[in-house]
C-alpha positions as CSV (number, residue, x, y, z in Angstrom):
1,X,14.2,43.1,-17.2
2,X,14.7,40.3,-15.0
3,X,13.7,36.6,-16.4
4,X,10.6,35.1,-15.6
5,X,10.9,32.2,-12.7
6,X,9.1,29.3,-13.9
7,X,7.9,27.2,-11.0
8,X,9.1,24.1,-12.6
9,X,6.3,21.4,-10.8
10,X,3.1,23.8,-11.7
11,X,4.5,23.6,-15.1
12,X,4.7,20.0,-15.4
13,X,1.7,19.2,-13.7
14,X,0.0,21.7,-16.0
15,X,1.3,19.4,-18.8
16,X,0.5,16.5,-17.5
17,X,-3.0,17.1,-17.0
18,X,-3.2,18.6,-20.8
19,X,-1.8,15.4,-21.6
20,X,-4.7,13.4,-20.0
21,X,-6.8,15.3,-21.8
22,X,-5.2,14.9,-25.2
23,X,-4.7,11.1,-24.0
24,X,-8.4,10.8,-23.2
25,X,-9.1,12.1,-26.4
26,X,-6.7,10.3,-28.6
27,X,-5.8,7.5,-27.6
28,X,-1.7,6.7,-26.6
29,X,-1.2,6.1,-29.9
30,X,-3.2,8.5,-32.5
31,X,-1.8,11.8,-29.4
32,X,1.2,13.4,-30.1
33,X,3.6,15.2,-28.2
34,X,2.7,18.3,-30.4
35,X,-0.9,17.8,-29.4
36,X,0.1,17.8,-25.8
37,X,1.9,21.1,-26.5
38,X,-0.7,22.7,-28.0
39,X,-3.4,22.0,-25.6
40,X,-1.1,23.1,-22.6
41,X,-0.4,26.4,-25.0
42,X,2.9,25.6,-24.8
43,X,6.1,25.1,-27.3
44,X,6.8,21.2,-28.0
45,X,10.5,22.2,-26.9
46,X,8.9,22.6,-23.6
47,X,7.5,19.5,-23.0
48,X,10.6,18.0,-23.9
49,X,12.4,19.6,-21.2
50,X,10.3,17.5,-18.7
51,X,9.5,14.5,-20.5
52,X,11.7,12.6,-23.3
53,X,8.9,10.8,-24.8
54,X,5.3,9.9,-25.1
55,X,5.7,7.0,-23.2
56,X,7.0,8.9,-19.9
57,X,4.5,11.5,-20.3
58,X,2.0,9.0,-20.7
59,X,3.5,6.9,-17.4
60,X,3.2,10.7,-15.5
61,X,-0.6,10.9,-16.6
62,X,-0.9,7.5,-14.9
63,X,0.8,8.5,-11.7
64,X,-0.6,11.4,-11.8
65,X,-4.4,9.7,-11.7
66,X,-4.0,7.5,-9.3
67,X,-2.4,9.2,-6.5
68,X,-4.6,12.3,-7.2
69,X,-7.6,9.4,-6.5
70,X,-6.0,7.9,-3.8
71,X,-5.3,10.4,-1.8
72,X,-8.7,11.5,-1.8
73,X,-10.1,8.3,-1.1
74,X,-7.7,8.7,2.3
75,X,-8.7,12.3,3.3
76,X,-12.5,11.2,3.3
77,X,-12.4,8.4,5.5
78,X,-9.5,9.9,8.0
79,X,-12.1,11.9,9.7
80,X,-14.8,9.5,9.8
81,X,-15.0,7.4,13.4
82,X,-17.1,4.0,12.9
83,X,-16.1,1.5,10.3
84,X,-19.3,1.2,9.0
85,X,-19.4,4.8,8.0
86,X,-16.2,4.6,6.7
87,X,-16.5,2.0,4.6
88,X,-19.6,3.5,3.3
89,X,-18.0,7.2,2.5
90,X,-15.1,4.9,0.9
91,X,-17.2,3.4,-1.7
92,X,-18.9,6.5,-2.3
93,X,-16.3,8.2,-3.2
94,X,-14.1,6.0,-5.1
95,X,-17.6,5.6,-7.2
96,X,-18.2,9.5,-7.6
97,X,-14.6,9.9,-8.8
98,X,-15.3,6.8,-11.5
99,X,-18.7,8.6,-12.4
100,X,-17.5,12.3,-12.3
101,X,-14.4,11.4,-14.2
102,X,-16.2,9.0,-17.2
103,X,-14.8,10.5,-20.0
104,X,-11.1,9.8,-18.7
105,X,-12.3,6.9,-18.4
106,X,-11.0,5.2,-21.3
107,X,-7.2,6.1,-20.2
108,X,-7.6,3.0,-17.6
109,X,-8.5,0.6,-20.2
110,X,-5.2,1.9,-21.8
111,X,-3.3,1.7,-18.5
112,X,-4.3,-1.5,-17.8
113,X,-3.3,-2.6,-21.8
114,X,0.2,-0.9,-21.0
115,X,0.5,-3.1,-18.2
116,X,0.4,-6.1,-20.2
117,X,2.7,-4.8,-23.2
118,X,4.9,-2.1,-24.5
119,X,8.0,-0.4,-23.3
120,X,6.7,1.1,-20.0
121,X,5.0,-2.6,-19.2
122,X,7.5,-3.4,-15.8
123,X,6.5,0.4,-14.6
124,X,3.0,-0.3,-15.1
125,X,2.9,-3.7,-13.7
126,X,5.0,-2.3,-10.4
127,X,2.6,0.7,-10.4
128,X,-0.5,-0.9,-9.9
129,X,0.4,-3.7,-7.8
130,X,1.5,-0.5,-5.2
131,X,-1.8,1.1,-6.0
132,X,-4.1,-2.0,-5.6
133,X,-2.0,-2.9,-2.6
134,X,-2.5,0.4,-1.0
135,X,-6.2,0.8,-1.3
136,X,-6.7,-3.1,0.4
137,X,-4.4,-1.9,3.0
138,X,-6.6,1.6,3.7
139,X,-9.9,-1.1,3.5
140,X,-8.1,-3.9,5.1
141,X,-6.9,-1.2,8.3
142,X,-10.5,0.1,8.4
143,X,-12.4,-3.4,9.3
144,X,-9.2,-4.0,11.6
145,X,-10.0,-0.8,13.6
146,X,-13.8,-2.0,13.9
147,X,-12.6,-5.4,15.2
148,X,-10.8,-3.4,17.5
149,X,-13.2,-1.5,19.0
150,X,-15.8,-4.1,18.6
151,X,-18.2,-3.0,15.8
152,X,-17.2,-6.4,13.4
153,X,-17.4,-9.6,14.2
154,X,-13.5,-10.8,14.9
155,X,-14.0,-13.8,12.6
156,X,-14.4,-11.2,9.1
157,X,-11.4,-12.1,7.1
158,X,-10.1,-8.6,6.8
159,X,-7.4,-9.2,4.2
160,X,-9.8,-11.1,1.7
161,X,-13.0,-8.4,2.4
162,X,-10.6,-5.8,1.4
163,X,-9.3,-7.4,-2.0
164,X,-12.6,-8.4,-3.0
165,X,-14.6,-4.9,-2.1
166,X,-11.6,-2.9,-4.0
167,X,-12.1,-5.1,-6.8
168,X,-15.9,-4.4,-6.8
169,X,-16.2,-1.1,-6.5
170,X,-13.4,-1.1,-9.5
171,X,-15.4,-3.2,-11.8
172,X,-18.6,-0.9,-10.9
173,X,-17.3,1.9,-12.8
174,X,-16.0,-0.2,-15.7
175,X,-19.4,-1.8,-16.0
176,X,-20.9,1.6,-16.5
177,X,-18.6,2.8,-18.9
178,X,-20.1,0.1,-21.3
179,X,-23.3,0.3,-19.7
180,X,-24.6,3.9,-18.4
181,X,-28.2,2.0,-17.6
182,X,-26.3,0.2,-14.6
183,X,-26.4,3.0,-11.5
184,X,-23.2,2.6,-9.7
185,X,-23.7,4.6,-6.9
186,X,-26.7,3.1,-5.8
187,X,-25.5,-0.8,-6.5
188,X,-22.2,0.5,-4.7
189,X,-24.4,1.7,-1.6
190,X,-26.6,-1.5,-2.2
191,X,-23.8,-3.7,-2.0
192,X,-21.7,-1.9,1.1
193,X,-25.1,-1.8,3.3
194,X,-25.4,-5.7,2.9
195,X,-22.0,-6.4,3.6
196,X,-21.6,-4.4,6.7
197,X,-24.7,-6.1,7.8
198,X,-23.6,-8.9,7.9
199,X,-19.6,-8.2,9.3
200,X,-21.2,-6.2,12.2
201,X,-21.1,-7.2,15.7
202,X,-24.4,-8.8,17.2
203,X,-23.9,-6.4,20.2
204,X,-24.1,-3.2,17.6
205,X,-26.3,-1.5,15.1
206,X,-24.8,-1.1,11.8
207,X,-24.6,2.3,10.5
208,X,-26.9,0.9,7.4
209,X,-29.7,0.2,9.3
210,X,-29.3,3.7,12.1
211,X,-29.0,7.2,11.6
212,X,-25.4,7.2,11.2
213,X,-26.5,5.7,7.7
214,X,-24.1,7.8,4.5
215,X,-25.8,8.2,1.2
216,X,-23.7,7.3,-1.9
């Protein structure tokens, strides 16, 4: 009988996510590699072949996260033609992934913690100054495209706007994490309609106040 051909990236991406799971569940430090192995339904020896310790399984749940939730961030505003709108499908959905995603939640808080100390702290650090910096850039490019074409006013500071509104809509889901009587979708949509009003062009309509209006 010939041996099984294990495709070697479906297998580690089916550990990592059984190690967000475990993580989400556990905590970093009360999950175990055997934990991970058992909720994959896996041997440990096999998750030792991909990663050589918590702490690098942990880093891949990380990377794993935040690409998966940037990339979609990208894909729904690529399509999208004013800024306006754009901005406004942004926020929505870097606010439905927060929401959808709640009880993973708590794996950001430990992120963030790892940042600041243990082994894998410089990865960390490196890996969200990329992330944060990418996702100002993606908001940053979108008000730059409306100055272009004339639907924002040319004197919005594109570069602090974009720091600030990623920020926000950060802090949104962290706020109702500890608080699930705050709405984030509608303070998010709230928030975005008022500060497109008042970036947008004189000479144009802002797509909160038209139509073209999205719905968080």
């Amino acid at each position: 009988m010939a041996p099984r051909i294990v495709d070697k990236e479906a297998r580690r991406l089916e550990l990592v996510r059984a190690a967000a799971r475990v993580f989400a569940r556990e905590g970093f430090r009360g999950a175990r590699i055997a934990d991970v192995a058992t909720e994959a339904g896996l041997g440990k020896g096999t998750v030792y072949e991909y990663f050589r310790s918590k702490e690098e399984l942990f880093f891949a749940v990380f990377e794993w996260s935040s690409r998966r939730m940037e990339s979609e961030i990208a894909a729904t505003v690529e399509t999208l033609e004013s800024a306006g709108v754009r901005l406004l499908a942004l926020g929505r959905e870097a606010v439905r992934q927060g929401v959808e995603n709640l009880e993973l939640y708590g794996l950001t808080l430990e992120f963030w913690a790892a940042a600041g100390t243990g082994v894998c702290e410089g990865r960390f650090r490196e890996a969200f100054k990329e992330l944060y910096r990418e996702l100002r850039a993606l908001v940053q490019g979108i008000i730059e495209d409306g100055q272009a074409r004339g639907e924002l006013r040319q004197d919005v500071p594109a570069e602090h706007v974009a720091g600030t509104l990623v920020g926000a809509l950060d802090a949104l889901v962290l706020q109702h994490w500890f608080d699930r009587s705050l709405d984030p979708l509608a303070s998010a949509q709230g928030f975005l309609e008022t500060l497109i009003r008042g970036m947008v062009n004189n000479n144009t309509e802002s797509p909160a106040s038209t139509g073209d209006q999205q719905t968080l």
